[in-house]
N, CA, C and O atoms as CSV, one atom per row, in Angstrom:
chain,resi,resn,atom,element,x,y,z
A,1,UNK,N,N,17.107,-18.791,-8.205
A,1,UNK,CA,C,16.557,-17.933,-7.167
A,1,UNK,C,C,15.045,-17.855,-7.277
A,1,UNK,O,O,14.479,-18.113,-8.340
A,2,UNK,N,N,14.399,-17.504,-6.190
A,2,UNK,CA,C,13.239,-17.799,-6.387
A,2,UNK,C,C,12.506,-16.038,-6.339
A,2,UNK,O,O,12.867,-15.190,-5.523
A,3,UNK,N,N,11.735,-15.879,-7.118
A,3,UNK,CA,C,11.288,-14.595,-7.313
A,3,UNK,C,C,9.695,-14.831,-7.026
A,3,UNK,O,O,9.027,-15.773,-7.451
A,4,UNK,N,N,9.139,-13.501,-6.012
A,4,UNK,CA,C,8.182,-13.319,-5.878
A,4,UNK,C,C,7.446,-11.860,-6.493
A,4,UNK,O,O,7.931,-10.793,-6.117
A,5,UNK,N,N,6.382,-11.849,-7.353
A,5,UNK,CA,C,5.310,-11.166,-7.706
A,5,UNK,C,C,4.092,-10.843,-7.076
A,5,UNK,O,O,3.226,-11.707,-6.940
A,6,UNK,N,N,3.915,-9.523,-6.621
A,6,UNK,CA,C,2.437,-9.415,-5.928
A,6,UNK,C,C,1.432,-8.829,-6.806
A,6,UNK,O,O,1.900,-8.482,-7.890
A,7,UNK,N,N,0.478,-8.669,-6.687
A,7,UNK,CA,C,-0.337,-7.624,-7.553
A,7,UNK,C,C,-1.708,-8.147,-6.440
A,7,UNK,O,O,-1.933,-9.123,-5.723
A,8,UNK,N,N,-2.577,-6.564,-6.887
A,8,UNK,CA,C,-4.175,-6.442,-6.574
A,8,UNK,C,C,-4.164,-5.648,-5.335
A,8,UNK,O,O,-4.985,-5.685,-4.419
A,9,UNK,N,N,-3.137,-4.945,-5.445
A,9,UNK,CA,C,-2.886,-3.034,-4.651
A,9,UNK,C,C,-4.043,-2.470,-5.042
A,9,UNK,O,O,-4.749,-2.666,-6.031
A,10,UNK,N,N,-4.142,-1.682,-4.048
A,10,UNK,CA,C,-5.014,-0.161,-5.053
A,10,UNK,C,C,-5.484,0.808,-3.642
A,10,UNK,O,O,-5.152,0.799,-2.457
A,11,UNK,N,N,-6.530,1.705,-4.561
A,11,UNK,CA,C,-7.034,2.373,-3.756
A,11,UNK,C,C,-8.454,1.794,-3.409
A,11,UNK,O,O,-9.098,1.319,-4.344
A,12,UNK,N,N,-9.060,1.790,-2.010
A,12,UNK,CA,C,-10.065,1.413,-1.499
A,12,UNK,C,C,-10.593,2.339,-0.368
A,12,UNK,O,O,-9.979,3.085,0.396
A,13,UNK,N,N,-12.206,2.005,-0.520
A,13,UNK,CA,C,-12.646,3.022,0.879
A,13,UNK,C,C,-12.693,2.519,1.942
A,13,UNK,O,O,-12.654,1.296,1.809
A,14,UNK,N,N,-12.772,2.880,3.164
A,14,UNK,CA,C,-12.670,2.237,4.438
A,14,UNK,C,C,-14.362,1.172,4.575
A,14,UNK,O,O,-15.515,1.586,4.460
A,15,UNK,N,N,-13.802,-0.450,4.889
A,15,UNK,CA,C,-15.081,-0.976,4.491
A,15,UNK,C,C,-15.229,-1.945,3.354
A,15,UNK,O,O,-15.885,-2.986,3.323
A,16,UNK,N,N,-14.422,-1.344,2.352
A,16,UNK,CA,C,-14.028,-2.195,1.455
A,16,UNK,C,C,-13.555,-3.301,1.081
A,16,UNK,O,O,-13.609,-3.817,2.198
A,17,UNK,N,N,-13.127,-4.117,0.432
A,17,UNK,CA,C,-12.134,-5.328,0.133
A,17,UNK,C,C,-11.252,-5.113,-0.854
A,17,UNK,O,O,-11.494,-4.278,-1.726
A,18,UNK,N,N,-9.586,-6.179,-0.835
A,18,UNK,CA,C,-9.316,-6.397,-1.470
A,18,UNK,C,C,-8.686,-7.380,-1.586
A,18,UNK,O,O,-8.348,-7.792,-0.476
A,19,UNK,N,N,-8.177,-8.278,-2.768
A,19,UNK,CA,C,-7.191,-9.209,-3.214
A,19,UNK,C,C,-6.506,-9.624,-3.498
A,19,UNK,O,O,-6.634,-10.281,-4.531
A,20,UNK,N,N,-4.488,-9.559,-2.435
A,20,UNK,CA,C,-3.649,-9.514,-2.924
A,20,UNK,C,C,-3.465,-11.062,-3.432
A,20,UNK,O,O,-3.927,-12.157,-3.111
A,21,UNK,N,N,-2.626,-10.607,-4.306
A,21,UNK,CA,C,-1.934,-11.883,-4.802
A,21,UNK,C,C,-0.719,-11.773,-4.967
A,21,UNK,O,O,-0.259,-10.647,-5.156
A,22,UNK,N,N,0.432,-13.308,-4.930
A,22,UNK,CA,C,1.447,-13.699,-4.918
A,22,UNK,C,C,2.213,-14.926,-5.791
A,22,UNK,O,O,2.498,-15.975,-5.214
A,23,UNK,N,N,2.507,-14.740,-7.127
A,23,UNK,CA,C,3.194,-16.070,-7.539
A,23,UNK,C,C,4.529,-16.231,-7.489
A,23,UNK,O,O,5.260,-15.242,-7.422
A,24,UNK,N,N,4.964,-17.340,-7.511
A,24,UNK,CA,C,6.360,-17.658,-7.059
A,24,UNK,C,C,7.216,-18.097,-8.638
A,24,UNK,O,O,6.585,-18.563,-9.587
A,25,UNK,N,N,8.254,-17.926,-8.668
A,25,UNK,CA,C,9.248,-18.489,-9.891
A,25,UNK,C,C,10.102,-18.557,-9.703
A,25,UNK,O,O,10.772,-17.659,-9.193
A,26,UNK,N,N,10.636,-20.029,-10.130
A,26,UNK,CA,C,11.771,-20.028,-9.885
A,26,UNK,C,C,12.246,-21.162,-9.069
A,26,UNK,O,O,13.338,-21.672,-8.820
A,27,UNK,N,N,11.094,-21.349,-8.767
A,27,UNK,CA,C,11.119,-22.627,-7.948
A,27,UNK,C,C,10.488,-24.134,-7.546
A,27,UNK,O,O,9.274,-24.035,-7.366
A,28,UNK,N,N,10.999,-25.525,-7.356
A,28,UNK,CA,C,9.479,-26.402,-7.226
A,28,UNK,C,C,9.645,-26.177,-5.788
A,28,UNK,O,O,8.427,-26.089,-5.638
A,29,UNK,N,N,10.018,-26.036,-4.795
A,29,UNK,CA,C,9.826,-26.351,-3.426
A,29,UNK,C,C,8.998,-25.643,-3.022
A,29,UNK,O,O,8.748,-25.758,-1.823
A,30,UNK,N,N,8.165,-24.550,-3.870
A,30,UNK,CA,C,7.421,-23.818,-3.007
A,30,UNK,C,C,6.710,-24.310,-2.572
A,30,UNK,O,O,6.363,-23.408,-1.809
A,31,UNK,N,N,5.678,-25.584,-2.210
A,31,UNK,CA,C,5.060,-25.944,-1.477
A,31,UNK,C,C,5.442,-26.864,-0.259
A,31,UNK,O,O,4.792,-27.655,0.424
A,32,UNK,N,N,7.073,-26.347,-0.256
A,32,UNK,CA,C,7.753,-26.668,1.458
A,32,UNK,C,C,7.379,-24.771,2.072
A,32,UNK,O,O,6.850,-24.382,3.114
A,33,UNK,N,N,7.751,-24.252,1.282
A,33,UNK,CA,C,7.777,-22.354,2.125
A,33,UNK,C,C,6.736,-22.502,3.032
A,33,UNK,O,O,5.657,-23.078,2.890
A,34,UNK,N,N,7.318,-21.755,4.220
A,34,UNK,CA,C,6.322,-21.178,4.881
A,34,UNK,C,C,5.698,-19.793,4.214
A,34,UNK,O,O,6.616,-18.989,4.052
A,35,UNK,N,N,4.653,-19.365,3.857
A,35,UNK,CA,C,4.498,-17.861,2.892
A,35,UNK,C,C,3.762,-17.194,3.612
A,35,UNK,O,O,2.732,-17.668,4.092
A,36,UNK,N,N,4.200,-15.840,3.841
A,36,UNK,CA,C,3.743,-14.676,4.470
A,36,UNK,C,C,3.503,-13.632,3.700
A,36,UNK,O,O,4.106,-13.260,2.692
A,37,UNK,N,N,2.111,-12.949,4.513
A,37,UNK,CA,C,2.140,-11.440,4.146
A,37,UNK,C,C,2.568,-10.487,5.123
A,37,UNK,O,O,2.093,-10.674,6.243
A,38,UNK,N,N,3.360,-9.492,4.990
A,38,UNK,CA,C,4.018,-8.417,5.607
A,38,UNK,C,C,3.564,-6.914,5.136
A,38,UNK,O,O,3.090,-6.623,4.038
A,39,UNK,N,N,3.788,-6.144,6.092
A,39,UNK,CA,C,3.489,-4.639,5.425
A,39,UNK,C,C,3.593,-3.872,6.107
A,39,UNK,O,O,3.442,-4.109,7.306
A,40,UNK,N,N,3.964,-2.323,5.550
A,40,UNK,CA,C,4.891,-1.769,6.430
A,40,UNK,C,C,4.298,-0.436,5.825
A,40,UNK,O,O,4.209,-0.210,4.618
A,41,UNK,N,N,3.841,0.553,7.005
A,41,UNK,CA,C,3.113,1.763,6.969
A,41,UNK,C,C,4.244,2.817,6.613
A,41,UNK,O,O,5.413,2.429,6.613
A,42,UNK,N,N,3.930,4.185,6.297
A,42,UNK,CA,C,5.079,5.126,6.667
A,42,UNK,C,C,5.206,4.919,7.957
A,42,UNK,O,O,4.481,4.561,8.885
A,43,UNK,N,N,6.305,5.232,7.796
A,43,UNK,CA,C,7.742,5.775,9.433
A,43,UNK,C,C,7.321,4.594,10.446
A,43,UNK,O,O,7.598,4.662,11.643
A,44,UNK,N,N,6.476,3.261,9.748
A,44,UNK,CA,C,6.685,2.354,10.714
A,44,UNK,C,C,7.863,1.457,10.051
A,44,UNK,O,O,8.749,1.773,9.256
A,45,UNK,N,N,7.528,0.150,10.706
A,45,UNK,CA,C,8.839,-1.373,10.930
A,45,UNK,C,C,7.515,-2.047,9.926
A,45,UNK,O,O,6.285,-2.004,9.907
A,46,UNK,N,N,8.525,-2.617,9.216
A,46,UNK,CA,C,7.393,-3.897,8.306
A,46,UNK,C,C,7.248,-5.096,9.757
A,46,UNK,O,O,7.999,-5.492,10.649
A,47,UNK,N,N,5.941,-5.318,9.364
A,47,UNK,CA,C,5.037,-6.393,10.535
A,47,UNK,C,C,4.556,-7.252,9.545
A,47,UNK,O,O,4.469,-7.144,8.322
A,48,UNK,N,N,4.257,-8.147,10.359
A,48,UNK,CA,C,3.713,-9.631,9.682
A,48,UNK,C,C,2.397,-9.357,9.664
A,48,UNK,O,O,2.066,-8.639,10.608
A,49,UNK,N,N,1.568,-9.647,8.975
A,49,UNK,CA,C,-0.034,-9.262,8.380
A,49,UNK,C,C,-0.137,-10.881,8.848
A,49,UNK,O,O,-0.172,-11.239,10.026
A,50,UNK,N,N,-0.174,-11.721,7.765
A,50,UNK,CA,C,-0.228,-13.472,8.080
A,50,UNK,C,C,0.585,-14.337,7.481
A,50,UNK,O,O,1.042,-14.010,6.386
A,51,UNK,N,N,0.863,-15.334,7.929
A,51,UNK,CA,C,1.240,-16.611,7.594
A,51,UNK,C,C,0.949,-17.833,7.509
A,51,UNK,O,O,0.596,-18.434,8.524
A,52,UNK,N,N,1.030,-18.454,6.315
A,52,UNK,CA,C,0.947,-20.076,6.221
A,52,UNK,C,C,1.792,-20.856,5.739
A,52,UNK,O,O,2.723,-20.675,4.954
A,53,UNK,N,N,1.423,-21.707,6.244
A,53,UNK,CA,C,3.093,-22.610,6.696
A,53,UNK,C,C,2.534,-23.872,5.471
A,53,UNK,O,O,1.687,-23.751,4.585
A,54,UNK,N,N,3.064,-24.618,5.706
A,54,UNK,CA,C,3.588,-26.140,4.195
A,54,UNK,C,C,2.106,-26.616,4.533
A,54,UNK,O,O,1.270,-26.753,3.640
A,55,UNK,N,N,1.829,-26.861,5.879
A,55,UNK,CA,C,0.699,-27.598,6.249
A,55,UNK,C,C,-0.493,-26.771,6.409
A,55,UNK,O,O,-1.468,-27.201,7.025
A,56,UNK,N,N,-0.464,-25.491,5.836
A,56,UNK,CA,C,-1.623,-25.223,5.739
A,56,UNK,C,C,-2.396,-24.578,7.324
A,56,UNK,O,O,-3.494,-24.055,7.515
A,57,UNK,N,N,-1.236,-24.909,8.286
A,57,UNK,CA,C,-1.929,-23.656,9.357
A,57,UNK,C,C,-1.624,-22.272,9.363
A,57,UNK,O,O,-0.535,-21.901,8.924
A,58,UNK,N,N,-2.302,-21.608,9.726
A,58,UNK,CA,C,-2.055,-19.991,9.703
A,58,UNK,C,C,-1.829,-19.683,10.928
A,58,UNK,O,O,-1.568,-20.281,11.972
A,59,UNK,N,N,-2.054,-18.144,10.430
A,59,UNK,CA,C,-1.080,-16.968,11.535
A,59,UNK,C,C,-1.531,-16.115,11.051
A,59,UNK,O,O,-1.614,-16.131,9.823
A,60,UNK,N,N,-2.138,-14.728,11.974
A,60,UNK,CA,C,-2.775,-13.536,11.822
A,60,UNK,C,C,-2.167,-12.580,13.148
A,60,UNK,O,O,-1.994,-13.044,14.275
A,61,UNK,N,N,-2.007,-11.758,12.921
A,61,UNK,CA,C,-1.789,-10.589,13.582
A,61,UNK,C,C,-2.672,-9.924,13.939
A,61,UNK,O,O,-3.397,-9.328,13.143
A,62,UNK,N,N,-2.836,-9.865,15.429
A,62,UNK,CA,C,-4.599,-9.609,16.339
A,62,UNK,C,C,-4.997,-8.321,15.431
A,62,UNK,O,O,-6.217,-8.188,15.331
A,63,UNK,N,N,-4.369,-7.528,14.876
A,63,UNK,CA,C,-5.313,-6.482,14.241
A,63,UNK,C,C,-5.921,-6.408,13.182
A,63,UNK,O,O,-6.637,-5.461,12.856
A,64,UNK,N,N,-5.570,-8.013,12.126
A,64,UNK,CA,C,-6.435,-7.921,10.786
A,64,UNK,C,C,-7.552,-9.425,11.418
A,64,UNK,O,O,-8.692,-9.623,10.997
A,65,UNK,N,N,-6.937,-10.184,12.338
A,65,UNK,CA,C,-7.114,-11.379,13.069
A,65,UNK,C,C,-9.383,-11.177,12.758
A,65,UNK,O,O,-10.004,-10.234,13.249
A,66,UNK,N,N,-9.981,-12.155,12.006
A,66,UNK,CA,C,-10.905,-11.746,11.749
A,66,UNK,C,C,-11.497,-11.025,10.350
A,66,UNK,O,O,-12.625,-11.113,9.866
A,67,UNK,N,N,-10.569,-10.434,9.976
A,67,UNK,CA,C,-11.149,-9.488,8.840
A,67,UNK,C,C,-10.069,-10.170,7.141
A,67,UNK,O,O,-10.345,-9.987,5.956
A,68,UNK,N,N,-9.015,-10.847,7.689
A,68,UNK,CA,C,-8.488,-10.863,6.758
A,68,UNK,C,C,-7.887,-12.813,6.600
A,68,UNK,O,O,-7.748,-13.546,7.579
A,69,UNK,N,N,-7.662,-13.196,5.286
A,69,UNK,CA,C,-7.436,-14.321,5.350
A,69,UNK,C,C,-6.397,-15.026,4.250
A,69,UNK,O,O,-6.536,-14.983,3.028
A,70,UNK,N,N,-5.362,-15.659,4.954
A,70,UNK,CA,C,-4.545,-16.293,3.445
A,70,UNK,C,C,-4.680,-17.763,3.298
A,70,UNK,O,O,-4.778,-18.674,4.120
A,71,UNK,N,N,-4.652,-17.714,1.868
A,71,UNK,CA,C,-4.896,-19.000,1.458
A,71,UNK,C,C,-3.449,-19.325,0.419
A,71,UNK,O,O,-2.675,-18.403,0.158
A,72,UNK,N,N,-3.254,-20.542,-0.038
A,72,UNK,CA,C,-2.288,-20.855,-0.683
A,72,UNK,C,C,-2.329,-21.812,-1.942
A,72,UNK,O,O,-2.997,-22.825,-1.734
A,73,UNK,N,N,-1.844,-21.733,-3.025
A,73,UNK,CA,C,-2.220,-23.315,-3.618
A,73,UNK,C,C,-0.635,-22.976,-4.363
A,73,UNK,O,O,0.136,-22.144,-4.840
A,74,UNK,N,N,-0.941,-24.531,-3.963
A,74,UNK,CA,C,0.827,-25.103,-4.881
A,74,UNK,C,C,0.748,-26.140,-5.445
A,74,UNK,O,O,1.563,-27.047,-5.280
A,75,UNK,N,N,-0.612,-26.223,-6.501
A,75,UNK,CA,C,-0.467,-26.515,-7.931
A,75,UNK,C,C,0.112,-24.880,-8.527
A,75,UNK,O,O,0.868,-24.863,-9.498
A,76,UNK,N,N,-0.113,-24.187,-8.174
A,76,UNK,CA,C,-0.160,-22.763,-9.014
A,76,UNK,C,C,1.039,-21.707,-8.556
A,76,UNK,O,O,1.358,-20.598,-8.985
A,77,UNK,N,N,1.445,-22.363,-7.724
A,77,UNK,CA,C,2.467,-21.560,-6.571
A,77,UNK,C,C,2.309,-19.806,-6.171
A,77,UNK,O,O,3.056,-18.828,-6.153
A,78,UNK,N,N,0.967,-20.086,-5.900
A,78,UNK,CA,C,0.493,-18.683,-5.393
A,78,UNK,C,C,-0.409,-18.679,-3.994
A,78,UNK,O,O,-1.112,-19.538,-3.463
A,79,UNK,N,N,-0.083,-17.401,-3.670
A,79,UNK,CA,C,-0.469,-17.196,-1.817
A,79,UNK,C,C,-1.327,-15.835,-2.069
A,79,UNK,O,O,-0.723,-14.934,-2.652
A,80,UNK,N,N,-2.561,-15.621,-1.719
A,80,UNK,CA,C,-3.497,-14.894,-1.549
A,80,UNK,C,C,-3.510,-14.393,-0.176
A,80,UNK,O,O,-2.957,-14.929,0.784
A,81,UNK,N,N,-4.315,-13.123,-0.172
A,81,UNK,CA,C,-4.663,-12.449,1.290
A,81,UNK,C,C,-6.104,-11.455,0.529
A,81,UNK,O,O,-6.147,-10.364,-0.039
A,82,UNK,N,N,-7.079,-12.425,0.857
A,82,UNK,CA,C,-8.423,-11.810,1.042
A,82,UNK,C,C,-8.397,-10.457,2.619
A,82,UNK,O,O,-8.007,-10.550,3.783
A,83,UNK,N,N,-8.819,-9.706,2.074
A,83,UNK,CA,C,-8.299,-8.457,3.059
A,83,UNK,C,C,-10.248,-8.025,2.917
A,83,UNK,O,O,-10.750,-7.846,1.808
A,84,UNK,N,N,-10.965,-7.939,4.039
A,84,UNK,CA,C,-12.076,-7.240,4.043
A,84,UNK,C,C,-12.114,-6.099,5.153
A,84,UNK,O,O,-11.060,-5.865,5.744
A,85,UNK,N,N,-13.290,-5.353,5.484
A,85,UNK,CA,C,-13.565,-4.531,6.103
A,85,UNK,C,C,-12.395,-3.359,6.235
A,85,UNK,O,O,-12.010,-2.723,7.217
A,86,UNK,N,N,-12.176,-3.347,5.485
A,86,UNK,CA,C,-10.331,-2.648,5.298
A,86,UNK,C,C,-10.545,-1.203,5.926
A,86,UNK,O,O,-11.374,-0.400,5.498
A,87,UNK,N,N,-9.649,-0.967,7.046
A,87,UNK,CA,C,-9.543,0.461,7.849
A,87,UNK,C,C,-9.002,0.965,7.208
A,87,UNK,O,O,-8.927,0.644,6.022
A,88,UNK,N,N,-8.176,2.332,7.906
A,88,UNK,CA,C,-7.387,3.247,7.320
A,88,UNK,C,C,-6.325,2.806,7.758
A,88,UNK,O,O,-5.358,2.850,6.998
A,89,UNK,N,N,-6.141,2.208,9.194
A,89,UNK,CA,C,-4.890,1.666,9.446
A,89,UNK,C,C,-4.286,0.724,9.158
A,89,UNK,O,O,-3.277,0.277,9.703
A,90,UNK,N,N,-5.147,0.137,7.807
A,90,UNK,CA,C,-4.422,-0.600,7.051
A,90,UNK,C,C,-3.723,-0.338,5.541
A,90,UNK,O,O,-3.424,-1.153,4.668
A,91,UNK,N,N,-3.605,0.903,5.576
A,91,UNK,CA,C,-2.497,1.512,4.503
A,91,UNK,C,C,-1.407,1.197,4.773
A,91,UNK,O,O,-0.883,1.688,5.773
A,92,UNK,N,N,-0.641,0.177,3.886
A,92,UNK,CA,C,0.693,0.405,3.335
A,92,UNK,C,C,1.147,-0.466,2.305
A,92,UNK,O,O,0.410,-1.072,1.527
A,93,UNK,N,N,2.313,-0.502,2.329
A,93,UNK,CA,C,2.776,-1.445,1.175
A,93,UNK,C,C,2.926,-2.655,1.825
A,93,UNK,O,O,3.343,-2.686,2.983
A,94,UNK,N,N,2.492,-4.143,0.913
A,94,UNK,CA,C,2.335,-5.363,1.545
A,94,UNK,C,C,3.134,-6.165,0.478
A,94,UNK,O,O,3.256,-6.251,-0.744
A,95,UNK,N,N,3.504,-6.582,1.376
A,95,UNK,CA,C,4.872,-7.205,0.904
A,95,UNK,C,C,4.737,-9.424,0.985
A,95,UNK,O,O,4.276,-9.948,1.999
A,96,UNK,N,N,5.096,-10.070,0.086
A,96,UNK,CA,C,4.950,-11.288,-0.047
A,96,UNK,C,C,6.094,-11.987,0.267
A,96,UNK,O,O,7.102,-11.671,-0.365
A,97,UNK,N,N,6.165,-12.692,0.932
A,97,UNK,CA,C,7.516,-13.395,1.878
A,97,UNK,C,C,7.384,-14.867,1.530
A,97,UNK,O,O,6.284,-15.334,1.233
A,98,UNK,N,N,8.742,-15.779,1.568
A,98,UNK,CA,C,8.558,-16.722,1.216
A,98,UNK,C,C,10.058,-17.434,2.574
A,98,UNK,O,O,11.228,-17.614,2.234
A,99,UNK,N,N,9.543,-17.669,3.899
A,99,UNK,CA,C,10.290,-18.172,4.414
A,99,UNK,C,C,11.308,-17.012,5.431
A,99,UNK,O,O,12.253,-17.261,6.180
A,100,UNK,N,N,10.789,-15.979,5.151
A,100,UNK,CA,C,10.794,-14.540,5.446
A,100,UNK,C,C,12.158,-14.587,5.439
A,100,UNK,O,O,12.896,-14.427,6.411
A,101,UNK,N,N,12.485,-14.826,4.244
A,101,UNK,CA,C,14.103,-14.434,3.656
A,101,UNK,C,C,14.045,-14.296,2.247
A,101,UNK,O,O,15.140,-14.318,1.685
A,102,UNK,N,N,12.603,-14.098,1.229
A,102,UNK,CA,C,12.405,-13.760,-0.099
A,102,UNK,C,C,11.785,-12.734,0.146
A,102,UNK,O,O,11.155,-12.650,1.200
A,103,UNK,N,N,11.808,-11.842,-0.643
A,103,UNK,CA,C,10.488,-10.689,-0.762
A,103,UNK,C,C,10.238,-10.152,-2.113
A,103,UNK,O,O,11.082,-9.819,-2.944
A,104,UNK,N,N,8.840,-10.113,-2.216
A,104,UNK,CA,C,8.281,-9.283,-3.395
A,104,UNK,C,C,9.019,-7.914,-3.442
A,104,UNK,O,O,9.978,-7.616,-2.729
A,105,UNK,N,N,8.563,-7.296,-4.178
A,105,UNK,CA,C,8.729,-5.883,-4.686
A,105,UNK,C,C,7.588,-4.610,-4.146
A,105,UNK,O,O,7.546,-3.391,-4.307
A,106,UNK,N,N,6.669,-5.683,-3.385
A,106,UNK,CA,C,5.345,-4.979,-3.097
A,106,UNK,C,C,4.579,-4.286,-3.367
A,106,UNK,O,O,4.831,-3.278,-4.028
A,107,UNK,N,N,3.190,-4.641,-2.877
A,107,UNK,CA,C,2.261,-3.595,-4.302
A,107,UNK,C,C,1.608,-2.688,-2.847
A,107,UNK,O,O,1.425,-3.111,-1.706
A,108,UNK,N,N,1.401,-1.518,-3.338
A,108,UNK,CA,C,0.560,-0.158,-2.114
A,108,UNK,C,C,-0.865,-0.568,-2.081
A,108,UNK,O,O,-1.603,-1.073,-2.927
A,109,UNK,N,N,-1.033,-0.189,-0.816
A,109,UNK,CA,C,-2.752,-0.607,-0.563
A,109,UNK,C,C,-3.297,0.591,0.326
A,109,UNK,O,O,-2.795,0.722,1.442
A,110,UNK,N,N,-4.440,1.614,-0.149
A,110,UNK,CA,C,-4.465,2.538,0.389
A,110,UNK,C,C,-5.891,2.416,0.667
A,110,UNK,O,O,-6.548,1.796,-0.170
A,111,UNK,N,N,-6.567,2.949,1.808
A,111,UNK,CA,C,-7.921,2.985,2.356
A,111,UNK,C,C,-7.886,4.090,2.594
A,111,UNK,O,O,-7.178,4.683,3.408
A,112,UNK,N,N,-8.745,4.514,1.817
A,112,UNK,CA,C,-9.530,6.176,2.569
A,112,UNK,C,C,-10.593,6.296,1.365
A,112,UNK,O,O,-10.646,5.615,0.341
A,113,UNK,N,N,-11.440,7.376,1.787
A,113,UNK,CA,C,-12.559,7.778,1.302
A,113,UNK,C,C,-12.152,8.870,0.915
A,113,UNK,O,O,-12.920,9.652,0.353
């Protein structure tokens, strides 16, 4: 089975940056996955943040679309999300997807001052 790990949650001020990260185990195919970031506010629906696919094109969701960016490497089997200018409406837990039928355990990401 293939297990995903996130880390580089925290608390941040609005404006700020941060750097999630994602390694994979468990598996060699990870550099077939399509790998996503997801995240899901209180009393909302988990939403897709971004995605990148085997080949390396992405996918952003018009509201980080600009501010935020994933990258991937599979020598290392890990998927990043450089997150800048970080609002408040980007509090929640972000979650690491692998084919959006694996999921991390997710790490909290909170913006406020």
């Amino acid at each position: 089975q293939v297990r995903l790990v996130e880390s580089g949650g925290g608390l941040v001020q609005p404006g700020g940056s941060l750097r999630l990260s994602c390694e994979a185990f468990g598996t060699v195919r990870f550099n077939l996955y399509t790998m996503g970031w997801y995240r899901q506010a209180p009393g909302k629906q988990r939403e897709l943040v971004a995605e990148i696919s085997r080949l390396f094109s992405t996918n952003y969701a018009e509201s980080v679309r600009g501010r935020f960016t994933i990258t991937r490497n599979n020598v290392k089997n890990t998927v990043h999300l450089q997150m800048n200018n970080l609002e408040a409406e980007d509090t929640a837990v972000y979650y690491c997807s692998a084919q959006g039928t694996t999921w991390g355990q997710g790490t909290q990401v909170i913006v406020s001052s």
